[in-house]
N, C-alpha and C positions, 0 to 999 in steps of 0.2 A: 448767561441767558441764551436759550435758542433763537438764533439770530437769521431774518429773513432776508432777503437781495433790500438792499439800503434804500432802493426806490420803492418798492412795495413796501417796506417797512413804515418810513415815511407819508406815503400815501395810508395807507389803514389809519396811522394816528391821528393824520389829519380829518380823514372821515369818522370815526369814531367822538375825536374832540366836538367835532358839527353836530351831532345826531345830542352828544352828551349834554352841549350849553343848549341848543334846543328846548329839549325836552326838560329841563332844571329850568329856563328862561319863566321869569315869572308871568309870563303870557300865557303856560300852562299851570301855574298857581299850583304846584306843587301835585297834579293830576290825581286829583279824588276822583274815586267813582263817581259819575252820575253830575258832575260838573263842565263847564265850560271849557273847564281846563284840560278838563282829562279828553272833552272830544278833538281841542285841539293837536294831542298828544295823537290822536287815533287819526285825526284824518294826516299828520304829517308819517306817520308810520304807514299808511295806506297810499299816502302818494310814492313814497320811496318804493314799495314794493311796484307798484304800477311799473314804475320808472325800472325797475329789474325786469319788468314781463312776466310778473304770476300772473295766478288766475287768487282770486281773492273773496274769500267769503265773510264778512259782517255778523254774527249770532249776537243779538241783543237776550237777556235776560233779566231776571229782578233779585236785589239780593233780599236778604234778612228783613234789611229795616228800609226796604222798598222804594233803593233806589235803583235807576237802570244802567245795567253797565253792557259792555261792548268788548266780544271776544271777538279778533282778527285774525284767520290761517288764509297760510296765502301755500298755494303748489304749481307744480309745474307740469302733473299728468292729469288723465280726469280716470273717472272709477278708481281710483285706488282701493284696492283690497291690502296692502301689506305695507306697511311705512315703517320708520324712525320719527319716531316725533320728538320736533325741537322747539321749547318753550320757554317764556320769560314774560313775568308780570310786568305791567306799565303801568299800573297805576300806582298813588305814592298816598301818602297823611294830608296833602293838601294846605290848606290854610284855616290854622286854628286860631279863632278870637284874630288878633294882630301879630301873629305869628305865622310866618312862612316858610313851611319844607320841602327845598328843591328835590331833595330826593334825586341828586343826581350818583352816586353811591350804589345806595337804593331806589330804585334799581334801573333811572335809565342806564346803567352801565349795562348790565345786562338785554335790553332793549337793543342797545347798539352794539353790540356782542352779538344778536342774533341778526338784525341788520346787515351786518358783515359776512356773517355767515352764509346768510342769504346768496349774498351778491357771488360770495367765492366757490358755492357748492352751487349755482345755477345748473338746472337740465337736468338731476336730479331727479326722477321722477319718483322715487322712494320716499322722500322728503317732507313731511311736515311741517311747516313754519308756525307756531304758534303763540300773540300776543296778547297776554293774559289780562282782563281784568278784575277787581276786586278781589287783590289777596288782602288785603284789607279790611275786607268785609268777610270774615270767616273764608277766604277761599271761595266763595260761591262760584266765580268765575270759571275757577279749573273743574269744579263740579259738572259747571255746565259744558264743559270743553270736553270730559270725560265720555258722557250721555251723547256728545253731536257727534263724537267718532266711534259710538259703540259696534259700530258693522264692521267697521277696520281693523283686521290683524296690525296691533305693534309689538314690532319686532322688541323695541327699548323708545324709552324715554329720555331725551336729555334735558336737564333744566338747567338756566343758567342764573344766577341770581348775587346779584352784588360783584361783580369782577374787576374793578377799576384802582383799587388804592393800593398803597403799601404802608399805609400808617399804621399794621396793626399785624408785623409777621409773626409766624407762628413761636420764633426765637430769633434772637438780636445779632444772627450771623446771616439768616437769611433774606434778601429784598427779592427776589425773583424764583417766586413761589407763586403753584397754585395747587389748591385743597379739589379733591377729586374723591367723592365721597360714593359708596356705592361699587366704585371700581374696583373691586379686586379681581375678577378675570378678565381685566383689560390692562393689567397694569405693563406687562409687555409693551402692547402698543404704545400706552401714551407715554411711557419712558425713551421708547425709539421717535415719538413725536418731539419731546420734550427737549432734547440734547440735553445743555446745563441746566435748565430751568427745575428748581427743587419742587419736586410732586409731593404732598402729603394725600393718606388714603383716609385719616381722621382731620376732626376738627381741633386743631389745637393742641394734640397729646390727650384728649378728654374723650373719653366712653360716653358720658352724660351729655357731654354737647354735640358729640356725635349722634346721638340718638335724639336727641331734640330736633336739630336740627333737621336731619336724612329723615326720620319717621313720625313728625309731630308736626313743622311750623313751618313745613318748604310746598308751594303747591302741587307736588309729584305724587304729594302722598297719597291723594287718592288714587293713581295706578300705582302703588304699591298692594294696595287693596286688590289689584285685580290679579296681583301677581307678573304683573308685565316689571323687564328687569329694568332701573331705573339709574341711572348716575348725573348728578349733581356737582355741579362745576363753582367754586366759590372764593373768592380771596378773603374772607370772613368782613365780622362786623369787626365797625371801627369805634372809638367814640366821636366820630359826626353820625353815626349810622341814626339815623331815625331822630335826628336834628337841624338846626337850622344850619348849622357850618356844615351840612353836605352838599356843596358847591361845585361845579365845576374844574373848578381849577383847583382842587384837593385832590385829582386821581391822578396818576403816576403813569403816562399815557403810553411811554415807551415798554413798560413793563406789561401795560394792557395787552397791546399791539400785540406781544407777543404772547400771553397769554392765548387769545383769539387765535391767532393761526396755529401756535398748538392745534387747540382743539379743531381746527378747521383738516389741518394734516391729518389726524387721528380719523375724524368721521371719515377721511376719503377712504380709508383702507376698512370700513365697516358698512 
């Protein structure tokens, strides 16, 4: 595993576990669109950023079946004309009947992935933060995220979506692994970011999941549409994905950790 100074290392997993049991904490009721849950998911993802010194903007919109949901980018310069944009859904399945999904997997992992990110690429004036709602509701979210930055040159896309487990490696040699979909003229870089950490450029050995995944059911796909280059950062689904055992204390937080600053090293030199 690419391994970070043992104090920083530590410190990231402990902030990530925080943001992780948070945001899965049934206080956020599994953060549906357009519920109680999901705004308390927004205003603690809005306080954190505060507490880093963005500048923070709120897009409310309607999805499909006419509920209100709540896109969050937070920056560090003003007028921006040319970014990176870095994105990640917060919203989750919520609470069905008497059934409750943390959705901490799916995807506050990714939430607090970009949280981190946040915090370690500050000053950045290039930078795009962006926290997505309603991938659940047909993507409308990223739709409308699409439209509020149609003036801004981006350069790429990065989305992060599901990064927190190991219960579901790509093959039974590997635990410290991440799927980095999208990359292939970046694979240099994030090899020299990566040290040991095993990179895959597909989903699983699979063409057809590959393509689901990267071009069908990830919210980036609409700027794939636009032609802007996109990569997609992933440690796959698991079987808790998109169920009640996706808990907190199911993610594998040492491997996260390093995940995260991977990709954190990589943006620096981009």
């Amino acid at each position: 595993m690419s391994a970070s100074p043992a104090g920083k290392d530590s410190t990231l997993q402990a902030r990530l576990l925080t943001d992780v049991e948070f945001l899965s904490d049934s206080l956020c009721a599994g953060r549906k669109t357009g519920t109680s849950g999901a705004s308390e998911a927004a205003f603690y993802i809005i306080s954190r950023l505060q507490g880093l010194g963005y500048s923070i903007k709120v897009e409310a919109f309607t999805t499909e079946n006419g509920r209100i949901g709540h896109n969050i980018t937070a920056f560090s310069g003003s007028g921006i004309r040319s970014a990176i944009l870095l994105m990640s859904h917060y919203d989750g399945m919520g609470v069905i009947g008497d059934r409750f999904y943390p959705g901490a997997d799916s995807n506050a992992s990714g939430v607090a992935a970009l949280l981190s990110l946040a915090e370690s690429l500050r000053g950045r004036e290039d930078l795009i933060f962006a926290f997505v709602d309603a991938h659940n509701a047909n993507m409308s979210g990223a739709s409308a995220l699409k439209e509020s930055l149609s003036s801004v040159h981006l350069r790429m896309v990065v989305n992060l979506d599901i990064l927190g487990c190991t219960l579901a490696p790509p093959d039974r040699y590997w635990k410290d692994y991440l799927i980095c979909l999208g990359a292939s003229s970046h694979r240099v870089g994030l090899k020299n970011a990566a040290g040991s950490m095993h990179l895959y450029f597909d989903y699983y050995g699979s063409r057809s999941f590959t393509d689901l995944f990267y071009k069908r059911i990830s919210d980036h796909k609409v700027f794939l549409g636009r032609g802007i280059p996109v990569i997609m950062f992933t440690s796959g689904i698991t079987m808790n994905t998109n169920r009640e055992g996706d808990v907190a204390a199911t993610l594998d937080y040492p491997v996260f950790a390093s995940r995260v600053d991977i990709i954190s090293r990589w943006l620096e030199k981009n």
